[in-house]
N, C-alpha and C positions, 0 to 999 in steps of 0.2 A: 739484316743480312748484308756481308758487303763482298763484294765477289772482286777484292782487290789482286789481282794479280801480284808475282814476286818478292811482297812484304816476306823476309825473314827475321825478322827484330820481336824480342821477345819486349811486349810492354802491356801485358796481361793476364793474368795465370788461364791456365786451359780449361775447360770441362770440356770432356772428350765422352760422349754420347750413343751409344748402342742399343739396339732394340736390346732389353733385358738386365743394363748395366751402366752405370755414369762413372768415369774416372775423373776425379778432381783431388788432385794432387799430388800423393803417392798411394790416393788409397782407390779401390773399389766399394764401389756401390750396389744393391741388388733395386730392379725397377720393376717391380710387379706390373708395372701398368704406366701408361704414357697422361699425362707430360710429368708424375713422377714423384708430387707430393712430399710428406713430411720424408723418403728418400732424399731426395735430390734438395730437400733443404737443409739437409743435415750433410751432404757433399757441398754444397755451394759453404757451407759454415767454416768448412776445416778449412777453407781455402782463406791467403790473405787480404784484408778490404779491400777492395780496388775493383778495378774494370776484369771483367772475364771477357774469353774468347772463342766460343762453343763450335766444336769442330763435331757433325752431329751425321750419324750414316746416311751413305748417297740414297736411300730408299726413301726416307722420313724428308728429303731435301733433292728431290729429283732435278736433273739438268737437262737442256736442249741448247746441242749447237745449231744454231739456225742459221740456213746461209741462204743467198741470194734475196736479199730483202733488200729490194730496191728504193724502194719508195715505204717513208712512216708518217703517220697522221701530224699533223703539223700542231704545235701545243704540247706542255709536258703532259699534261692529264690525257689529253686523247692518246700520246705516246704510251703510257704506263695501261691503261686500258687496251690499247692493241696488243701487248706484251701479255698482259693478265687471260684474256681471250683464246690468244693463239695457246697459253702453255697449256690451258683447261681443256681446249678441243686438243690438242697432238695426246695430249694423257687421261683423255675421258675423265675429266676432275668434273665434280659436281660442288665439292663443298669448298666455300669462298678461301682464295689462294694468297698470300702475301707472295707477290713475284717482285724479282729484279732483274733488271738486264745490262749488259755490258757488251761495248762495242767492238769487237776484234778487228775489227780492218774489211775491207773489201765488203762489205754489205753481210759482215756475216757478225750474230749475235749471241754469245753465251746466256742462256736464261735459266734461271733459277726460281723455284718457288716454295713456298711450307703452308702445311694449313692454316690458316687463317689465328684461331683459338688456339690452337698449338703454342703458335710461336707467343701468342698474348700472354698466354701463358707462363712463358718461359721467363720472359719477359719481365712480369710481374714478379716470377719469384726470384731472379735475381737481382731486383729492384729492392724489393723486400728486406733481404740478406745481404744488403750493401754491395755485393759483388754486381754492379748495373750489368749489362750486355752491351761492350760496344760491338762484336761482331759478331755473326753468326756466316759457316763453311760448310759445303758437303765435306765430307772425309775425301772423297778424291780432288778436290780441289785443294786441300789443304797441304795432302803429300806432293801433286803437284809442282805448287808453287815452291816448293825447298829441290824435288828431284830435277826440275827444268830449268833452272833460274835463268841462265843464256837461253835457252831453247836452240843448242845450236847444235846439237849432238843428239840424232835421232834417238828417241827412245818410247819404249809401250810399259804401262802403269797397268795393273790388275789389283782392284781393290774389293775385295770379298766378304757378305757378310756372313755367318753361318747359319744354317737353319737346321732340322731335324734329319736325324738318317745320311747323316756325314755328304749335306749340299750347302748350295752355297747360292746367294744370291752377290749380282756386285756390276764394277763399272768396269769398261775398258776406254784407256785414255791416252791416244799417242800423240806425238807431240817430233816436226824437227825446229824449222825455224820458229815456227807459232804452235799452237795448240791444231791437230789437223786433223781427229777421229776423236767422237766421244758416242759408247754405244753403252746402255745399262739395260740389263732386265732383270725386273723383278719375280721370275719363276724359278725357284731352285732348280741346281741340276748338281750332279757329282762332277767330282775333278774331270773324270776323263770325256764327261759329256761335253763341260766346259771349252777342256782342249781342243774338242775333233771339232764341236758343231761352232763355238765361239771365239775363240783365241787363234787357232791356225788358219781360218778362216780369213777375219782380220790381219795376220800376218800378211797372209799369201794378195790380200786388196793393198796391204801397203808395199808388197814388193812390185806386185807390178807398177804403183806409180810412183815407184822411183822413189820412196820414202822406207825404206827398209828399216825396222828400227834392229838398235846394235846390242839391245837387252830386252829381258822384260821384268820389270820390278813389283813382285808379289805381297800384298800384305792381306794377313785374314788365312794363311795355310801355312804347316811346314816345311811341304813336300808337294812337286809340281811332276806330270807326266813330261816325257821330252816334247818341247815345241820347237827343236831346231836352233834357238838360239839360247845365249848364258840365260837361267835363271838369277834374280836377285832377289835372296827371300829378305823383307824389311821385319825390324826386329821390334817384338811384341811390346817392347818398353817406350815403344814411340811416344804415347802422350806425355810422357815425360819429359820430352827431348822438344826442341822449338827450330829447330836444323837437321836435316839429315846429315 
């Protein structure tokens, strides 16, 4: 996994990753079951040799902003162990986690994790099929880093997954000069649950500090209730595209 911030530069074909579906290349994939089998090795095939770059839903690849963490164990190994620890207790994880962490500034931490097996997995099979894995991204980090690239013009990201009975699981991720709210949960709810109890909500904590964002850029819907400011629905052809 590598949680490189601002990288735009296309230097590895995508597999773009969803509970239920893999897209690699121009095509879809159908994923009965995770990590995806003689599927996802027949997506990994159509793709050309080279290094791939798995952009894989924020659910399957959870994040934590962690801030005020003053003081970290001193050694890489005890560092990476306090990281592994802290993400398994904030997320009640039980089964062993691949995490990484990256430093944002001022004592605060983006941390990242995926099951363990998961990712081995993944791993191997695009090892296998020559397409190695140099990186692996939540999906909201991935739109991210092409929506923010200055991070100088406030803005709020909603990254949505679908689930049954027209809900939606997904991230919210605002951002002015740095990255400065990251909230996900994983219980469905419908659009307009979304809006009243999660999104407007969010708004109204970053207007009062002073952090107003000046859109909000949706992907995963094509139709948003009013949240008071421009909608910006991003377009379904994404995996395709290496830039917004």
């Amino acid at each position: 996994m590598n949680l490189v911030i601002g990288s735009g530069q296309k230097t590895a074909s995508i597999v773009w990753l969803e509970p239920g579906h893999v897209h690699a290349g121009s095509h879809d994939h159908a994923l009965a079951e995770l990590p995806g089998g003689e599927p996802l090795a027949r997506a990994l095939a159509a793709l050309p040799a080279g290094p791939t770059h798995w952009v894989v839903d924020d659910e399957l690849v959870p994040t934590l902003l962690l801030r005020d963490i003053a003081e970290l164990p001193a050694g890489t190994e005890a560092r990476e162990a306090f990281f592994r620890w802290r993400f398994a207790r904030d997320l009640l994880l039980d089964a062993p986690q691949f995490v990484q962490a990256l430093a944002m500034g001022e004592n605060t931490w983006l941390v990242a994790g995926l099951d363990q097996g998961l990712r081995e997995a993944w791993v191997q099979a695009a090892a296998a099929a020559g397409r190695p894995m140099r990186q692996l991204v939540p999906r909201w980090l991935w739109m991210y880093n092409r929506l923010a690239p200055s991070r100088e013009v406030p803005g709020l990201l909603l990254a949505l997954s679908p689930r049954p009975g027209g809900t939606w699981t997904g991230t919210l991720a605002a951002w002015s000069r740095n990255l400065t709210l990251l909230r996900q949960w994983s219980d469905p709810a419908s659009a307009d649950t979304w809006n009243q109890e999660r999104v407007l909500p969010t708004i109204a904590y970053l207007q009062r500090d002073a952090r107003s964002p000046l859109d909000l850029h949706l992907w995963g819907a094509t139709q948003w209730p009013d949240c008071g400011i421009p909608v910006r629905i991003l377009p379904r052809d994404l995996p395709e595209r290496e830039a917004l």
